[in-house]
C-alpha positions as CSV (number, residue, x, y, z in Angstrom):
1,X,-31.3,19.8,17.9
2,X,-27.5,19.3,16.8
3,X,-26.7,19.6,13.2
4,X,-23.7,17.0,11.8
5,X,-21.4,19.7,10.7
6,X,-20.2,19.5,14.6
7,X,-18.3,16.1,13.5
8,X,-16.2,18.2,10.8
9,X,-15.3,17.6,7.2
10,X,-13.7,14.1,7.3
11,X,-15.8,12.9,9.3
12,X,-18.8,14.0,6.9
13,X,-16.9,13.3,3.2
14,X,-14.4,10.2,4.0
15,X,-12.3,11.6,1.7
16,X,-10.0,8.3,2.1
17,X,-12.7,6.3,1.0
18,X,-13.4,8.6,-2.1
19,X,-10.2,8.8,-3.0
20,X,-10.4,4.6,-3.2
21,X,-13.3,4.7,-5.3
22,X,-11.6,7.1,-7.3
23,X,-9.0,5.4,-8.3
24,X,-10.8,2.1,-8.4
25,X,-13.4,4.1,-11.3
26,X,-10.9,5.5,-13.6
27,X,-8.7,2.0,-13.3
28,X,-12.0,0.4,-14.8
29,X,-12.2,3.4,-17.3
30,X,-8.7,2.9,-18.8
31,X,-8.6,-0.5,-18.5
32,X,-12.4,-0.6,-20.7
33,X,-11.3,2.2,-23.1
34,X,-6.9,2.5,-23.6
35,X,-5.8,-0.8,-22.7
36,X,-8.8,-2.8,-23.7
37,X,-6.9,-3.7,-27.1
38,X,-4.6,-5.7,-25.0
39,X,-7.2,-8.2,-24.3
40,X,-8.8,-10.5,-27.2
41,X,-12.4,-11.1,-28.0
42,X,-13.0,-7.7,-26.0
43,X,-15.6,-4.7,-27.0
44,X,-16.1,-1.1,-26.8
45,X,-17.3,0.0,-23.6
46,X,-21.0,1.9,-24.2
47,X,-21.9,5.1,-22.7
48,X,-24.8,3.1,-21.1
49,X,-22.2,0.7,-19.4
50,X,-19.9,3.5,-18.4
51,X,-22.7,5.5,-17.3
52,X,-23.9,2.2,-14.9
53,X,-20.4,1.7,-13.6
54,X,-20.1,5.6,-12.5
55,X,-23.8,5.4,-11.0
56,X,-22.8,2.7,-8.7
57,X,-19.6,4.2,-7.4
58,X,-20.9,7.7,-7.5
59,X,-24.3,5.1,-5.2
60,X,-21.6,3.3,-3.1
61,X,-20.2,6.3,-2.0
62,X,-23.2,8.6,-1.2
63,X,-24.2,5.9,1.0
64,X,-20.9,4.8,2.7
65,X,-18.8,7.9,2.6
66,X,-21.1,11.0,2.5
67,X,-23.0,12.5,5.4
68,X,-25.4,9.5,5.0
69,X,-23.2,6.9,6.6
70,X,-23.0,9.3,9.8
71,X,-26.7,9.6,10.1
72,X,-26.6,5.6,9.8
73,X,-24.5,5.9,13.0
74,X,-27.7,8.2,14.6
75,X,-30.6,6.9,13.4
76,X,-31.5,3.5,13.0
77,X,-33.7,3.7,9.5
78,X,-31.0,5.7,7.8
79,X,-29.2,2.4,8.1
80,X,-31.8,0.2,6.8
81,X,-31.8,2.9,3.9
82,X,-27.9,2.6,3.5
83,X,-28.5,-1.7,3.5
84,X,-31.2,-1.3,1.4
85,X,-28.8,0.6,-1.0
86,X,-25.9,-1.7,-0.5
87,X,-27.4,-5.0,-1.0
88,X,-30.7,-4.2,-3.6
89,X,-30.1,-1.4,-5.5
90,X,-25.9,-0.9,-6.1
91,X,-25.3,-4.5,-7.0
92,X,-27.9,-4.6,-9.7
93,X,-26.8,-1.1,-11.5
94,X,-22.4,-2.8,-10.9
95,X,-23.5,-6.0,-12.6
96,X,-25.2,-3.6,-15.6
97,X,-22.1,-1.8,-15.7
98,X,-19.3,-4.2,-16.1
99,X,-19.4,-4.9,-19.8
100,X,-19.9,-8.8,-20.7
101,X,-16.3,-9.4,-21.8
102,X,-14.9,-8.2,-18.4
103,X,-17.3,-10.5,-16.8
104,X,-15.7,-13.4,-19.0
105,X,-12.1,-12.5,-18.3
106,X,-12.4,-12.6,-14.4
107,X,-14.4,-16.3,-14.8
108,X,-12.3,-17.4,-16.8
109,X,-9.9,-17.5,-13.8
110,X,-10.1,-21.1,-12.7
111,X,-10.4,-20.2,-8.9
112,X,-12.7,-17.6,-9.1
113,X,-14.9,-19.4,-11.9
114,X,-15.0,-22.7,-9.4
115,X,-15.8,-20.3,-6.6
116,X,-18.3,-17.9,-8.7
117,X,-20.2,-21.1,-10.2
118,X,-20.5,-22.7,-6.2
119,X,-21.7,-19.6,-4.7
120,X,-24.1,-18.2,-7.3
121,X,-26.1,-21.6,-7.5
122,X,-29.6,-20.4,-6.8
123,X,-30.0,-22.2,-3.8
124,X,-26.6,-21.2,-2.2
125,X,-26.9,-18.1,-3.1
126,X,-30.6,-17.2,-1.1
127,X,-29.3,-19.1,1.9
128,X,-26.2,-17.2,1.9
129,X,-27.3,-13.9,1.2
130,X,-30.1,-13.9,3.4
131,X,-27.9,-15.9,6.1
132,X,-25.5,-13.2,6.3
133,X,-27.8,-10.2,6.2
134,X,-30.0,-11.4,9.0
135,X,-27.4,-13.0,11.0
136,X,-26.2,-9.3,11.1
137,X,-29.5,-7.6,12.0
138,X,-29.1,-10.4,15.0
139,X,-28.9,-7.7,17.6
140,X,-25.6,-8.8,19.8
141,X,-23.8,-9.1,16.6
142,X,-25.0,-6.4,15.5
143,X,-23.6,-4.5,18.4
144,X,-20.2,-6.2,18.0
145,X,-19.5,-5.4,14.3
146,X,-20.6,-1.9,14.9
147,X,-18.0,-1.0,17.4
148,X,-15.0,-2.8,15.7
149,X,-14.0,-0.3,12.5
150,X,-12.4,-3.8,10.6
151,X,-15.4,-5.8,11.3
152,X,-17.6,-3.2,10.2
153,X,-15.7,-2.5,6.8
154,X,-15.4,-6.7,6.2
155,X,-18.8,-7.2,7.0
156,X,-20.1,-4.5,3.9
157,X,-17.8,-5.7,1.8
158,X,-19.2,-9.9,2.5
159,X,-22.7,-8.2,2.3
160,X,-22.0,-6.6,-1.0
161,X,-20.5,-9.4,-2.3
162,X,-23.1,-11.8,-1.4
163,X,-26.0,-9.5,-2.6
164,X,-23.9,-9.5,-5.8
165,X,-24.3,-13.5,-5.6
166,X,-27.5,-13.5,-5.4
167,X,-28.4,-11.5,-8.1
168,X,-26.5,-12.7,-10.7
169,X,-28.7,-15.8,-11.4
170,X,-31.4,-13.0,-12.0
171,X,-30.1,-10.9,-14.3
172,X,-26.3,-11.9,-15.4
173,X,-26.2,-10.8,-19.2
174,X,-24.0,-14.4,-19.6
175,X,-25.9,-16.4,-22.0
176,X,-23.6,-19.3,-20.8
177,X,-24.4,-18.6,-17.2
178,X,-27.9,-18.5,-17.1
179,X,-29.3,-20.8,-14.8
180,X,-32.9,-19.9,-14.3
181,X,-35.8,-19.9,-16.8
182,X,-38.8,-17.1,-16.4
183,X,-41.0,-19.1,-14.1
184,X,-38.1,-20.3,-12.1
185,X,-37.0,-16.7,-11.8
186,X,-40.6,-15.5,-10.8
187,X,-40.3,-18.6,-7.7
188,X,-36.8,-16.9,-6.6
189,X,-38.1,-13.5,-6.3
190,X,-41.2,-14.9,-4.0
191,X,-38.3,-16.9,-1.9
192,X,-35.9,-14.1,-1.9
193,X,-38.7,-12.1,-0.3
194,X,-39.7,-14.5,2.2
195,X,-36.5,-15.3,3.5
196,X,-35.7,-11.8,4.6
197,X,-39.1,-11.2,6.1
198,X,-37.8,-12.8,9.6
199,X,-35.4,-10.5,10.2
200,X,-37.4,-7.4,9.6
201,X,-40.3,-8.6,11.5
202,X,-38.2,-9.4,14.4
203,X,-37.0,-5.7,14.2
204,X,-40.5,-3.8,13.4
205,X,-42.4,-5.8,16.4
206,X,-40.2,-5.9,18.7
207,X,-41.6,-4.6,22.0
208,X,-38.0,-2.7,23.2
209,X,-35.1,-1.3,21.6
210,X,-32.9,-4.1,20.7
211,X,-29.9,-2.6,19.7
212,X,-27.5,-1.0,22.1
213,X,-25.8,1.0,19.2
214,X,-28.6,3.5,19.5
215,X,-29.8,2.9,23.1
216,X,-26.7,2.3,25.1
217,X,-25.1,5.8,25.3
218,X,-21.6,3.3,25.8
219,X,-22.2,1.7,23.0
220,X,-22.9,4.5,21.0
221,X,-20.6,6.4,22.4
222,X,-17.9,3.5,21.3
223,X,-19.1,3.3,17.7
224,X,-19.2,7.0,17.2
225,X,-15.7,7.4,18.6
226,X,-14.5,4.9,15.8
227,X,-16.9,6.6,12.8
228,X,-15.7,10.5,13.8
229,X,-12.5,10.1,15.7
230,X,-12.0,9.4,19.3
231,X,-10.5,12.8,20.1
232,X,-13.2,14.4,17.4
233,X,-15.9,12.8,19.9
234,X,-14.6,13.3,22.9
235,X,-14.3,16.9,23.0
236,X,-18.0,17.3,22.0
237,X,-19.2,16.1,25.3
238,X,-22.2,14.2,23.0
239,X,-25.0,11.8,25.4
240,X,-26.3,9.9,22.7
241,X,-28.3,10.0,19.4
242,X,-31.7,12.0,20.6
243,X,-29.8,15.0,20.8
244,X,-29.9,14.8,16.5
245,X,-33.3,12.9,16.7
246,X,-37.0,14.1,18.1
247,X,-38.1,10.4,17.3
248,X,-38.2,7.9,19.7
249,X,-35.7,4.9,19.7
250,X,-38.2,2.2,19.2
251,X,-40.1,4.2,16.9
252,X,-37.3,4.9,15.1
253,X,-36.1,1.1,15.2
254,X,-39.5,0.3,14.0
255,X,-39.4,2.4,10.9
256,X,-36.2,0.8,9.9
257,X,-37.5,-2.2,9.6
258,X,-40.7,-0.8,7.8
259,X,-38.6,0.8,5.7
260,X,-36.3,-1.8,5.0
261,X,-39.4,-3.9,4.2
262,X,-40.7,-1.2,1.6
263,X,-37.8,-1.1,-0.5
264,X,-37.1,-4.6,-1.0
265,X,-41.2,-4.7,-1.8
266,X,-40.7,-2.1,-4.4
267,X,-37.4,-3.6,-5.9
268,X,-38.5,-7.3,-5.9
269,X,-41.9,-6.1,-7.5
270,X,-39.9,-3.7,-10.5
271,X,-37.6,-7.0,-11.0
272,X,-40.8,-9.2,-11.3
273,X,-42.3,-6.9,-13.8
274,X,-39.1,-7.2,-15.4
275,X,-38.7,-11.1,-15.5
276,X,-42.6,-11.2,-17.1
277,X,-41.4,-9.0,-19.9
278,X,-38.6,-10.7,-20.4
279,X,-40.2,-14.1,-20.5
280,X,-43.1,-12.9,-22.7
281,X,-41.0,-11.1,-25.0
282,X,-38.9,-14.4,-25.4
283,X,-42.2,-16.4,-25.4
284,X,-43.4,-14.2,-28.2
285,X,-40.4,-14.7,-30.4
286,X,-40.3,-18.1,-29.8
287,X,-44.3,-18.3,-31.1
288,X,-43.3,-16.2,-34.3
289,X,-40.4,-18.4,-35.4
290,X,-42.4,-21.3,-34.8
291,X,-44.9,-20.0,-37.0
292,X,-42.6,-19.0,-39.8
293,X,-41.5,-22.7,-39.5
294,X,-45.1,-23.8,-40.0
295,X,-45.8,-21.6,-42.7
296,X,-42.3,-22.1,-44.7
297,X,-40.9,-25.5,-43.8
298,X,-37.6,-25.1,-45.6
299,X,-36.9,-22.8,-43.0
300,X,-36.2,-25.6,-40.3
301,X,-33.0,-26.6,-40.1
């Protein structure tokens, strides 16, 4: 069996795309720590916000620019782990990290606070997240994306944003932007999961390898040239993806989609336990203060 060092260092690190998030994670630092006296009403960034925001780059990049995203390109559940990454677990630990008064500044710009409110709307938000991730896993657009490098990078970016979307009426830290009370919270996990059950269902019984990505040695050959190199590819003299796998391709489809399924299980059932707490720990307040009222009446107000 081939090891991936074959493919060489760029090809393994993306040091391009490190670089990016480089630069993109200390502009956040200085503009949250030296500049952030430029900007009223703002606060000192905590080392459990800092530590968040470096988690999710540090995240972003294991799974898009380290070895990982090439075994995505080999085997079809490392890519369900790298969406699974990308869409459930990133987003939530970014929206944690941005302190509050960042998130005010950018809606605060009248465009994007027009376009933020629209598209995080509970409603618009499942449809469009779930919309756009299954309409990807639909396996002749699937195909497509994967063997155009600009399609490819757009169409993480959309998903990342729209995961982003759809998590925010969840657990945005905005008092002024909540949206959803506990139960209504605990009825948008439930449809959040249902939604995306289609798409892995489709992929975990389906009777034949579906995508040509990892069946097609073509296709694979086309959207390997355009992860590695085309010269870098060539010169290997590589038939397709067994040579790094001793699993089968539908077996290997199938546990992507089991594995997809998993995950979102897990996350969807630690955010659950998360929204009862909340709500009971709200509930509970509420309860006591009522009761001090009771009990000492020049209390209310």
């Amino acid at each position: 069996m081939l090891t991936l060092d074959i493919f060489g260092f760029k090809a393994l690190w993306s040091p391009y795309f490190l670089l990016i998030l480089a630069v993109l994670t200390a502009g956040f630092f200085i503009l949250t720590t030296k500049f952030r006296s430029l900007f009223p009403d703002s606060e000192p960034l905590t080392k459990k916000q800092g530590a968040l925001f470096l988690l999710s780059m540090i995240l972003l990049y294991a799974i898009k620019g380290s070895p990982i995203d090439l075994l995505a390109h080999l085997m079809f559940w490392m890519h369900m782990i790298q969406m699974a990454a990308l869409v459930l677990i990133v987003p939530v630990i970014f929206i944690f990290g941005v302190p509050n008064w960042v998130w005010r500044k950018v809606l605060r710009v009248r465009i994007v606070s027009s376009l933020f409110k629209f598209f995080t709307k509970p409603l618009m938000a499942l449809v469009l997240f779930n919309g756009f991730f299954s309409f990807y896993h639909v396996p002749l657009i699937f195909d497509h994306v994967m063997q155009n490098i600009w399609l490819h990078a757009g169409y993480s970016v959309l998903l990342f944003t729209v995961a982003i979307f759809m998590w925010w009426p969840l657990i945005n830290p905005l008092p002024e932007h909540q949206t959803l009370s506990g139960i209504k919270k605990v009825g948008y996990i439930f449809a959040d999961g249902i939604l995306l059950t289609p798409a892995c269902a489709l992929i975990i019984f389906a009777d034949n390898p579906i995508y040509a990505t990892y069946s097609d040695p073509h296709v694979w050959g086309q959207v390997m040239s355009l992860c590695v190199g085309t010269a870098n590819f060539d010169s290997l003299n590589l038939s397709g993806p067994e040579l790094f796998s001793s699993m089968s391709i539908i077996d290997d489809q199938r546990l992507g989609g089991v594995i997809m399924k998993i995950i979102q299980e897990v996350i969807y059932g630690v955010m659950l336990g998360h929204v009862f707490f909340d709500w009971y720990r709200k509930d509970q307040a509420e309860s006591e203060r009522e009761m001090k009222q009771s009990l000492n009446p020049s209390l209310i107000k």
